[in-house]
ZAMARGU-4260 file (C-alpha; in steps of 0.2 Angstrom, whole numbers, plus 5000, padded with zeros to 4 digits):
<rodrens>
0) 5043/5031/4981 | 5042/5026/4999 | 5030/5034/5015 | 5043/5033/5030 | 5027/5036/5041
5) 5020/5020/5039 | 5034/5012/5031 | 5027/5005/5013 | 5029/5009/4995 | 5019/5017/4982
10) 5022/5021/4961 | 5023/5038/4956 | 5007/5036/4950 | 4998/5032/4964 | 5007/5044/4974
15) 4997/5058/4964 | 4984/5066/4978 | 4995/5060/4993 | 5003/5071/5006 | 5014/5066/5019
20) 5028/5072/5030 | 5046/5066/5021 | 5046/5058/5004 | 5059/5044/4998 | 5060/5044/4979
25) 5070/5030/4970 | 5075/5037/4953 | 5084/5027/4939 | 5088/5030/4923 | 5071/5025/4916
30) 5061/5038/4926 | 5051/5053/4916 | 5051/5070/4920 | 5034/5069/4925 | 5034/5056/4935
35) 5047/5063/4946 | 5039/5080/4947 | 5026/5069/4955 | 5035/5060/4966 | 5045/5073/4973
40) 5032/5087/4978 | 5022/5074/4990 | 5033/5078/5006 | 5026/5094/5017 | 5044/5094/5024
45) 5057/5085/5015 | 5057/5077/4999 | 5072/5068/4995 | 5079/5059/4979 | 5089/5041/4980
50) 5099/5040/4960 | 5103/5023/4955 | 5118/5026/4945 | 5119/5007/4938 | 5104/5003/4931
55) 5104/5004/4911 | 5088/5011/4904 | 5084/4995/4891 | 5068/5005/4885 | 5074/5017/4875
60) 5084/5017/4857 | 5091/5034/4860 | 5107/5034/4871 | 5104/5038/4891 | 5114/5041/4906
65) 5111/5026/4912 | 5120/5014/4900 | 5134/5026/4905 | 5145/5016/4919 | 5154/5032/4925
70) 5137/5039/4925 | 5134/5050/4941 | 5118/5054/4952 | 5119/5074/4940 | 5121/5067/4923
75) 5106/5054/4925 | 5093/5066/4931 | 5099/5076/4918 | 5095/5063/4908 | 5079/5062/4917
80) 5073/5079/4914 | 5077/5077/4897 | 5066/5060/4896 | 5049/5067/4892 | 5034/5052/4895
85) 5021/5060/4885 | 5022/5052/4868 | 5003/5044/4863 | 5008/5025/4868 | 5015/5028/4883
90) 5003/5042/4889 | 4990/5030/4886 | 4998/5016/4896 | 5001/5030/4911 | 4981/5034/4911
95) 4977/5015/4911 | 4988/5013/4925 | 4984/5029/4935 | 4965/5023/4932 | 4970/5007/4939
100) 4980/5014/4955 | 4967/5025/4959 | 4951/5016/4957 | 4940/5013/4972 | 4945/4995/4968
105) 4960/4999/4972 | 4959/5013/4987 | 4947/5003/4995 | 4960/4986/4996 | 4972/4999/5001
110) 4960/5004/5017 | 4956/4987/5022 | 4974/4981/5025 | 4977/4999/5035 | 4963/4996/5045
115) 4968/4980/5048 | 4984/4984/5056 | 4976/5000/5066 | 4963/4989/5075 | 4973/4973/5077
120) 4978/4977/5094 | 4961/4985/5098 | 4953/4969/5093 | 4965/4956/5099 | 4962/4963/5114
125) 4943/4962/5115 | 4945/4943/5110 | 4958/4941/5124 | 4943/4951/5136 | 4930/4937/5132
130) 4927/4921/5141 | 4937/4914/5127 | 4950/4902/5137 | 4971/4909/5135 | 4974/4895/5124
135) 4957/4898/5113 | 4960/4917/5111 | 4978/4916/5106 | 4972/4902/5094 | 4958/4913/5089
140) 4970/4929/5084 | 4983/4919/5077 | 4970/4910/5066 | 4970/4917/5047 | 4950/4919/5050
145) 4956/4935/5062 | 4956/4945/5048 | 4938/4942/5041 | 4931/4942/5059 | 4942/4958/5062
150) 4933/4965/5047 | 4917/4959/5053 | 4917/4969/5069 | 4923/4985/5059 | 4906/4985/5049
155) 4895/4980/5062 | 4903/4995/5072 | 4900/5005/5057 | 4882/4999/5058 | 4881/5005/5078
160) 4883/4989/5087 | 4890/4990/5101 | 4905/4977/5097 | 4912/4978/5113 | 4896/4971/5121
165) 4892/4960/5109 | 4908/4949/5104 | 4907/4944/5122 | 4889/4939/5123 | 4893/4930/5105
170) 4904/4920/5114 | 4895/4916/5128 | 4880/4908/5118 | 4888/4894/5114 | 4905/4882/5118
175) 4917/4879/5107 | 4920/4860/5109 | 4919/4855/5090 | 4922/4871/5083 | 4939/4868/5072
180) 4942/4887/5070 | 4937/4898/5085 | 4939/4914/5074 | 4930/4909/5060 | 4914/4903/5070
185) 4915/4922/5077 | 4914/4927/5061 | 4896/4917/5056 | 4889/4921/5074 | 4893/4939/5070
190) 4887/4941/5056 | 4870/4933/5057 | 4869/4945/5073 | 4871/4962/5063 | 4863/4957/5050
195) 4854/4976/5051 | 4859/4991/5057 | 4857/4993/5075 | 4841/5003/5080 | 4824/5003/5072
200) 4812/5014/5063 | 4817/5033/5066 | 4829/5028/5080 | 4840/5018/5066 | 4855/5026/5063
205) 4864/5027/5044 | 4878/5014/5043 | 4894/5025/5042 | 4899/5021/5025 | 4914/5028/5012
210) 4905/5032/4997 | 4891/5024/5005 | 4898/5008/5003 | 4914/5004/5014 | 4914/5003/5032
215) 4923/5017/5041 | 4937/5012/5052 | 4935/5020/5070 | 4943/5018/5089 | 4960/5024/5093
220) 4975/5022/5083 | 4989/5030/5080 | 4989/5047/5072 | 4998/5041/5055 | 4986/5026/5053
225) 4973/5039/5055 | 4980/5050/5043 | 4983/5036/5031 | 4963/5030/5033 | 4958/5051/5031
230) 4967/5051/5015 | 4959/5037/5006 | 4941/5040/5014 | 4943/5058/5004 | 4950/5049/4989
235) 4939/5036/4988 | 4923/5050/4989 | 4933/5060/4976 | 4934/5047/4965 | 4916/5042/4965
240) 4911/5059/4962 | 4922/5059/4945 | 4917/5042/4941 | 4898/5049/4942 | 4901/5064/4933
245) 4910/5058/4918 | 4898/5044/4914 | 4883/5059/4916 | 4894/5068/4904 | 4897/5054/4892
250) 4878/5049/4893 | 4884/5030/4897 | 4870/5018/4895 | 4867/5014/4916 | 4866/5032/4919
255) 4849/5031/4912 | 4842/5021/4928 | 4847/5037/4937 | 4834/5048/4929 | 4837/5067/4926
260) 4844/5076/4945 | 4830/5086/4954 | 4833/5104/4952 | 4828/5106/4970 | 4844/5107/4980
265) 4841/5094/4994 | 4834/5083/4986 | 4848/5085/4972 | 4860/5083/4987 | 4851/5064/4990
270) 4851/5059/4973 | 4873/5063/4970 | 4873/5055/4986 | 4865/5041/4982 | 4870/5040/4964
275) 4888/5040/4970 | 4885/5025/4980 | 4879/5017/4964 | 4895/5023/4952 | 4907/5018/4967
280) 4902/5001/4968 | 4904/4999/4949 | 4922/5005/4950 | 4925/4992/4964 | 4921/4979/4955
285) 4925/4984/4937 | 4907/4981/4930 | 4906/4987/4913 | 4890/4983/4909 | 4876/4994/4900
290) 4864/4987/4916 | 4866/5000/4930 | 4872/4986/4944 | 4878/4973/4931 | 4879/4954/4933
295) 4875/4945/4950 | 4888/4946/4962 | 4903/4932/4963 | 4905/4933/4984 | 4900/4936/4999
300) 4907/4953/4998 | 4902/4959/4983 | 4882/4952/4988 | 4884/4966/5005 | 4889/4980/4990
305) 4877/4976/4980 | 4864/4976/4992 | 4869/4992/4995 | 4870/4997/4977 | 4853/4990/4974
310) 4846/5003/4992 | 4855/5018/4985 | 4845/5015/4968 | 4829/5012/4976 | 4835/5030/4983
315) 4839/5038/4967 | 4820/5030/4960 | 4810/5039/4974 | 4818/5054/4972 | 4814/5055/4954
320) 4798/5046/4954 | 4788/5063/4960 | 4795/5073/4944 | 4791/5057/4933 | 4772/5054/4938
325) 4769/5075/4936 | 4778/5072/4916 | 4767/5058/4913 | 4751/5069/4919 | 4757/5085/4910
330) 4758/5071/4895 | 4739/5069/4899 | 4732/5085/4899 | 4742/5089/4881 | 4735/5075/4875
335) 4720/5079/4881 | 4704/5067/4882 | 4702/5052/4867 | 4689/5053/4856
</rodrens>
């Protein structure tokens, strides 16, 4: 299935939650009935459907359209709707690939290269603003360090540095006479300069994080890049939510760091929120562990997730350690004194 709107493919499995203008829909003679449901009610306006009439369907024993050569684009989606995909085996091989298509693993890589191609622009042309030489800021955005340092300045925006002001000042500190890769020298004084949020004590501002852990992507763009970023920001929250609320339901072993939610409403309000910090970042990174963060991080991003992981817990911890301590003093008075 293709998005015309910003030009790139998704499965029929991923294409479940998304809404956009006109839908393309490539159907063979291998496509189920429910997948092409899918596909085809993802257009607002248009949804059309592209038959490929010469394609045999080498899955399936029973005879099929497909392996037909005077088959037409009528008798294969007859053939289609006739081809039911919810047999055990294959169900479960379309849940495991729906979970893998729409985990925050997933959603989030998505963001990160739409982002990357919404800002380019806005970016390259900050570096071009600098005191960078032509011949340095040309070398700098052509450099394949662009895209961390790009990715750089999108979370210390998130963080409320004013990146416009900055990247020039970080380029000012210093010259660039033994630097090998402008772009990626950018990147380390960048990063050792936001550090922390910008602000301190009650005038620091919270980071504006997806599911409290991917930085939001901001500035102008165009309105179907922004689109595209709006859809999987909501995803991506969705997602966390279900990923906290069935491991709550199935009692799974890290849940038990989390304590019991506060029956007051606010402070239940903090704890989901924080508690959905903690179930996205186990979805991005596919920990499976009974420990609620699981084993130490591998890179350099994972370590800035964790981090934020290991905050929102400390979160969920003081929100529940005031119902804890009055347990343990009702314990007391039950008790009552030793004799």
């Amino acid at each position: 299935m293709r998005l015309p709107n910003l030009g790139y493919a998704v499965t029929s499995f991923r294409a479940q939650g998304i809404t956009t203008d006109t839908a393309h829909v490539l159907v063979d003679a291998s496509t189920t009935r429910e997948n092409l449901y899918v596909a085809l009610t993802r257009g607002r306006n248009t949804n059309t459907a592209y038959v490929a009439t010469d394609r045999p369907d080498d899955a399936h024993t029973q005879p099929h359209p497909g392996d037909n050569p005077d088959a037409t684009a009528r008798t294969v989606l007859f053939g289609v709707l006739q081809h039911v995909g919810a047999e055990s085996s294959a169900h479960e091989m379309i849940t495991a690939e729906q979970d893998a298509w729409g985990s925050i693993n997933q959603l989030a890589a998505e963001y990160e290269t739409i982002a990357a191609a919404a800002q380019h622009d806005r970016w390259a042309t900050l570096i071009r603003a600098t005191s960078l030489t032509g011949e340095q800021a040309e070398a700098a955005i052509a450099s394949d360090a662009f895209g961390p340092l790009t990715a750089e300045l999108r979370r210390a925006e998130a963080n409320h540095h004013d990146v416009d002001t900055l990247l020039p000042r970080l380029v000012r500190a210093r010259g660039f006479g033994d630097a090998d890769d402008i772009a990626a020298v950018l990147h380390g004084r960048l990063a050792k300069a936001t550090t922390r949020p910008a602000g301190s004590g009650r005038n620091r501002r919270a980071p504006r994080l997806i599911a409290g852990l991917i930085p939001e992507a901001t500035g102008t763009m165009t309105p179907d890049m922004r689109r595209a970023l709006d859809e999987r920001d909501s995803l991506i929250e969705t997602r966390a939510g279900v990923v906290l609320a069935v491991a709550l339901d199935e009692a799974a072993p890290w849940t038990k760091a989390l304590g019991t939610p506060p029956p007051d409403a606010r402070k239940n309000a903090r704890w989901r929120r924080a508690a959905r910090t903690i179930a996205a970042y186990r979805d991005c990174y596919c920990i499976t562990d009974d420990t609620v963060l699981g084993a130490p991080p591998e890179s350099i991003a994972q370590r800035i997730d964790s981090g934020r992981a290991r905050s929102a817990l400390d979160r969920v911890r003081s929100i529940i350690a005031p119902a804890k301590d009055m347990e343990r003093a009702t314990a007391r008075k039950t008790v009552g004194p030793s004799l």
